[in-house]
C-alpha positions as CSV (number, residue, x, y, z in Angstrom):
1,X,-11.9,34.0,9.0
2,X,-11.7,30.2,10.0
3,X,-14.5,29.4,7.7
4,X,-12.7,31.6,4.8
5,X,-9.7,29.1,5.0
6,X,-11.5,26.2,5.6
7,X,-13.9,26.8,2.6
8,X,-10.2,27.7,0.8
9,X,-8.5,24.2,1.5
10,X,-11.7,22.3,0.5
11,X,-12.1,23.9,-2.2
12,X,-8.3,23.2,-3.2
13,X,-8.3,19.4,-2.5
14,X,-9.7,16.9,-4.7
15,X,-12.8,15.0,-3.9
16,X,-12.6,11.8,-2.0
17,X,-14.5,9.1,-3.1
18,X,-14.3,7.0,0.4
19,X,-13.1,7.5,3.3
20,X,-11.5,4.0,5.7
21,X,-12.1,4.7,9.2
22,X,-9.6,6.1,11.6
23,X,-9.4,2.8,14.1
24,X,-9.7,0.4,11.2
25,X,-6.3,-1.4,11.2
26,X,-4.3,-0.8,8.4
27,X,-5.4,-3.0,5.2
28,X,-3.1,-6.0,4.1
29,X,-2.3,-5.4,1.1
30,X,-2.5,-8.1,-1.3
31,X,0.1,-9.8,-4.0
32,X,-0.1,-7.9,-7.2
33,X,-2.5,-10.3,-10.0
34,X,-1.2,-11.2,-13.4
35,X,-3.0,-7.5,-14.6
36,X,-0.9,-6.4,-11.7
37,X,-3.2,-4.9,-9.3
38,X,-3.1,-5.6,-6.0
39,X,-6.5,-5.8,-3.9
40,X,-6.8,-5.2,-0.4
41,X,-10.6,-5.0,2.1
42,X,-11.3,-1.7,3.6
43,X,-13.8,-0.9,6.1
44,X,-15.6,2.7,5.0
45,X,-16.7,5.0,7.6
46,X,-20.5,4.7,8.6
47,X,-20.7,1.2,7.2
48,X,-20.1,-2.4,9.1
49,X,-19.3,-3.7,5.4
50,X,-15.9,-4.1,4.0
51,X,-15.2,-3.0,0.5
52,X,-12.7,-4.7,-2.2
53,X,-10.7,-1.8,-3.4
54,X,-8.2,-3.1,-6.4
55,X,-5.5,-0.6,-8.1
56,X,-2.4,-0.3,-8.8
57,X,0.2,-0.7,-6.1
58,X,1.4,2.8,-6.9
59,X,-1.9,4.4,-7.2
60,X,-2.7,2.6,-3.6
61,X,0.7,4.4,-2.3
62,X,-0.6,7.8,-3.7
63,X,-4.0,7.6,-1.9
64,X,-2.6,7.0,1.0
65,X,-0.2,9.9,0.9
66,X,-3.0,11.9,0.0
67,X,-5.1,10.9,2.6
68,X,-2.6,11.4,5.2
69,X,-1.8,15.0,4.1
70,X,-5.8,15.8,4.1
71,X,-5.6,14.6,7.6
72,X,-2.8,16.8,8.5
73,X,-4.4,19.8,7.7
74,X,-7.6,19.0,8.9
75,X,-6.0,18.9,12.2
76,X,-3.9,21.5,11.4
77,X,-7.1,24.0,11.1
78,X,-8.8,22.1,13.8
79,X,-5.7,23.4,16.4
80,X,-6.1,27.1,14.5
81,X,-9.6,27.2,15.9
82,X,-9.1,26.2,19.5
């Protein structure tokens, strides 16, 4: 039944295209250029490497949201299981 829910939510959520890694400290974000994007260094899981990731500051805001709420309910079905 677990594995029914959890093949549900992933199949609900949009793919992610990266993923920063959980003890990186949050990224500075960066003053918006004249296109007005604003770029900021993130460190993605499995890699030593930072990456420039450059959008808009409102897109950056979204990801984040996103990413926290995927996080949520990872955990969320991770305490169902236990």
């Amino acid at each position: 039944m677990v594995s029914l829910m959890l093949a549900a939510m992933l199949q609900s959520t949009a793919p992610v295209t990266s993923f920063t890694a959980p003890n990186a400290p949050p990224a500075k974000a960066g003053k918006p250029n004249k296109d007005g994007l604003v770029c900021r260094k993130e460190t993605l899981v499995g890699s030593r490497m930072k990456t420039r990731v450059c959008a808009q500051a409102q897109e950056l805001q979204i990801r984040k949201n996103e990413d926290r709420d995927l996080t949520e309910k990872a955990q969320a079905l991770q305490t169902i299981r236990q």
